[in-house]
N, C-alpha and C positions, 0 to 999 in steps of 0.2 A: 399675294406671294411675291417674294423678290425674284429677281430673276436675274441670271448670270449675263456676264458682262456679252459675251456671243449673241445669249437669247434677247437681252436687250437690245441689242443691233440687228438682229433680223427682226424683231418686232417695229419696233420703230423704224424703220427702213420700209417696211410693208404698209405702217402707213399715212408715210409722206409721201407713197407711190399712188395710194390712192388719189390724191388730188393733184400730183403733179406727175404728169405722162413723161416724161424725159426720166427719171429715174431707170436704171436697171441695174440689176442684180448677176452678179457673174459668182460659178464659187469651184473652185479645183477640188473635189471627188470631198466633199463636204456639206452637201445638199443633205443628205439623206432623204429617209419618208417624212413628209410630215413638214417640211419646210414651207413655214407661213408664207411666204414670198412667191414660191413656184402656186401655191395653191390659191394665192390671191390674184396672184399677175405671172400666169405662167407663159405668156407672150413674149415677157420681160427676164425672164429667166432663164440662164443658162448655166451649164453643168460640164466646167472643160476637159474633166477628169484632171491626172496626175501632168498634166502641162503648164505648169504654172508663168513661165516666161510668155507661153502662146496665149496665157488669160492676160496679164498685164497688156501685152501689147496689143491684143482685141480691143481690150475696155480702151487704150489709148486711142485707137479708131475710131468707136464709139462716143469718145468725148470731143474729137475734131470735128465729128458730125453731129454734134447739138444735143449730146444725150448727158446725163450724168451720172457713170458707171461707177458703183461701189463690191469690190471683189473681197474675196475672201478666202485662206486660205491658211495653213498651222504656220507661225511664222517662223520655222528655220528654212520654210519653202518658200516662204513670200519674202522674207530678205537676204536669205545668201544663194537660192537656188536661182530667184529671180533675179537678184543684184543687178544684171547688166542692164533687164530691160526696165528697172527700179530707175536706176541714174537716168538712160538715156529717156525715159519716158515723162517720167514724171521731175526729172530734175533738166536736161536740158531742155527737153521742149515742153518742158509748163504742162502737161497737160492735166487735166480735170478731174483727178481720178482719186478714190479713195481705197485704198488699202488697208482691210480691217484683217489682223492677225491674232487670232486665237492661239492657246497651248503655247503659249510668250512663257520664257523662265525656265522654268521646272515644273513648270505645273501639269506635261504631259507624266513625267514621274516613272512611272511602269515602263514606259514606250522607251525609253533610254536613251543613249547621247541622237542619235539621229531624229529624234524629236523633240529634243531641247534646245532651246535657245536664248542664251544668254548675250548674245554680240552685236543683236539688232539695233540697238541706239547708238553704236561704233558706226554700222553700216550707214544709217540711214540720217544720222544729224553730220555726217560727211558730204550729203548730196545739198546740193543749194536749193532755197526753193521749195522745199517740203514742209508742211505741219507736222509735226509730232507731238501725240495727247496719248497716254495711258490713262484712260478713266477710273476711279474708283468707286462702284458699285453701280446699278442701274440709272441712278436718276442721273450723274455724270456722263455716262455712254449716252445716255437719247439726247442730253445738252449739246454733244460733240458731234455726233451723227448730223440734227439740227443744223447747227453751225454749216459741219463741210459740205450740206447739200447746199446751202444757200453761198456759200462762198464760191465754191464751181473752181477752187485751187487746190492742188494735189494735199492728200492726207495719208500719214501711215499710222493706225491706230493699235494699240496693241491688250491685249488682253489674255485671261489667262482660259483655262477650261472649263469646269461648271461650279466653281466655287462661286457664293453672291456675298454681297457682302451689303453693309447700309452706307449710301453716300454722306459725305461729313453737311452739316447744315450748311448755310449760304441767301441771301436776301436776293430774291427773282432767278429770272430763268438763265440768266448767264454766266455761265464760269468765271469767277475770280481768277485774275492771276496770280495771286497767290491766296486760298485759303488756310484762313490761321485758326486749326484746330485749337492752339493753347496761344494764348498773344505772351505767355511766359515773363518772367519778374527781370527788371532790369540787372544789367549784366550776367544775366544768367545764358548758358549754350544754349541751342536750336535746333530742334530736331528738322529735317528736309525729308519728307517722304516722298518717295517717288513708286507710281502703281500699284495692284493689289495688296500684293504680299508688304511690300515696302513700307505701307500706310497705313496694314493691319499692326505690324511690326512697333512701329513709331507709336498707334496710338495706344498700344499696349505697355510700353515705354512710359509715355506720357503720365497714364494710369499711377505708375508707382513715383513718377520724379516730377509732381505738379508744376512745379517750379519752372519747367523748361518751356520755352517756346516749341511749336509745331508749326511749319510751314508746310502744308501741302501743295504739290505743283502736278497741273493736268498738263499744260502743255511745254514739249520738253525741247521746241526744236531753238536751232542760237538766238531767233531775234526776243520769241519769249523771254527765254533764260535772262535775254541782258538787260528783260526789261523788271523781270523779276530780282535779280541779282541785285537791281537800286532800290528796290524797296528789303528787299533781307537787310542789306547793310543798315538802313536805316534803325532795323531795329536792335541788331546784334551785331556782335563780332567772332560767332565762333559756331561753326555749323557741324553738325554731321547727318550726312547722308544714304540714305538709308533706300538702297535699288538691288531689285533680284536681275543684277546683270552684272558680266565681267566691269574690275576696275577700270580697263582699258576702256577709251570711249564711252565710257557712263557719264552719268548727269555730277556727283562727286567732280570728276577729272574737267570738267566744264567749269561749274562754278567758280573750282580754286584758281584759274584763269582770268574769271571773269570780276574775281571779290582779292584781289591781289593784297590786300588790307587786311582781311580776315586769315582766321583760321578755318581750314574746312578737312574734312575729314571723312571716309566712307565707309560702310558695313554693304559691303555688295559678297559675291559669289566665288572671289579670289581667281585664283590659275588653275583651281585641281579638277578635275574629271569625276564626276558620282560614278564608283566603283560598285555599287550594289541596288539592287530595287528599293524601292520604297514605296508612299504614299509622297504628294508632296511636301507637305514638313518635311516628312526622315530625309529625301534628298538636301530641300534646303540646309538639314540638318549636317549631313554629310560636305557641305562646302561652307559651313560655317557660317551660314545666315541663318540666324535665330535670337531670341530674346537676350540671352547671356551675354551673343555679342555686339547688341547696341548696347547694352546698359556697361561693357567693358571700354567699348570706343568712349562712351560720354564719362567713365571712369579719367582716362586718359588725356582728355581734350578737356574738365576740370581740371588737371594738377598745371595744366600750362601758365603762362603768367599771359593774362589777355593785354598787358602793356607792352609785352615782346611777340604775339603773335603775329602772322605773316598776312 
């Protein structure tokens, strides 16, 4: 059975703690019953409740003294509530700490604007010094988890709620920097997917317009990006971007900086507020991220002339 981007993280987290004692587990009133991690390595685990700045800067303790603490937390609490102790911990003093955020997006849905969040990749590709990876599907999240325990440098990982989804193929155990779901027909656009929903989005897209390129990108923080940004060019010139986060400080508003040659283009979350419940679709639906509006952006960024694009 697949398993959710969350569950995959505490699954796999519980056990690379089996054979390596420095792992711990910190989590702000999201433990529940049943958490594999407390019941394997309940020494190791701890439950801060609704304090999320006092979890961060624990685990920041925790990492000065030789441990390698992976927190967790819904992420409009792990990056704007925490924010202060986000910069000052894990970006100016480096420390070793992984930051895994569930309910990323809309995908808390029902829960409303106070457990949405869309502005995490403004917040946190603002801090020097961080990784940022939104995985897509399970076998992505234990690749990234992997990684950040052995790397021992700060990570903010984002993810959504219990949706699963199938990670995209890929040769051995390590994340491409950029995987290319479609390598797409020359001079043709390029679709850039960024996290769950983003990738579901795109490769659903892809489905109906073979013809186009897909770039999938896990890791989203500047030094990735610039390194990813020379291999896109290489193969295109005309991207759009496709992320369940505000325009402002999304991966879109990044690129078109980083690809000053190209044209690049976003389908994210806009400025408007989900005025009504839903599931998440109907939300995404209601800020105008859905199928109709990637295949209208790639409508639009066709009629351009690729010899005068920017």
């Amino acid at each position: 059975m697949t398993l959710s981007g969350r569950d995959a993280y505490r699954d796999e987290l519980t056990r690379l703690a089996a054979t390596d004692p420095t792992i711990v587990c910190l989590e702000a009133d999201l433990g529940g019953k049943g958490h594999p991690f407390q019941a394997a390595h309940p020494d190791r685990f701890f439950n801060l409740g609704i304090a999320e700045g006092a979890m961060i800067d624990m685990a920041t303790g925790l990492a000065v003294a030789g441990y390698k603490p992976f927190v967790s937390t819904f992420a409009p609490f792990a990056a704007l509530r925490a924010a202060e102790s986000l910069k000052l911990t894990l970006g100016y003093l480096g420390a070793g700490v992984t930051v895994v955020a569930p309910y990323a997006g809309v995908s808390g849905a029902w829960f409303g604007t106070t457990h949405h969040c869309l502005e995490d990749f403004a917040v946190l590709r603002s801090i020097p010094g961080v990784t940022i990876a939104a995985p897509y599907g399970e076998a992505d999240m234990r690749a990234v988890i992997r990684s950040a325990a052995r790397s021992g440098r700060p990570h903010y990982l984002r993810t959504g709620r219990n949706a699963t989804y199938q990670s995209l193929s890929r040769d051995g155990d390590e994340l491409p920097l950029v995987n290319w779901a479609q390598p797409g027909e020359a001079g043709a656009s390029c679709l850039v997917s960024v996290g769950e929903e983003g990738t579901r989005l795109a490769l659903a897209a892809g489905e109906l317009r073979p013809e186009l390129g897909h770039a999938h990108l896990t890791y989203l923080d500047h030094d990735h990006l610039a390194a990813a940004a020379a291999e896109l060019s290489r193969r295109h010139t005309r991207f759009t971007v496709v992320e369940e986060h505000r325009r402002e400080g999304g991966v879109a508003e990044a690129l078109a900086l980083l690809l000053p040659q190209c044209e690049v283009t976003g389908v994210n979350a806009g400025h408007d507020w989900p005025v009504q419940g839903g599931d998440h679709d109907e939300v995404m639906g209601q800020l105008g991220l859905d199928l109709p509006a990637v295949l209208s952006a790639l409508d639009r960024l066709d009629r351009l002339d690729p010899l005068v694009a920017r």
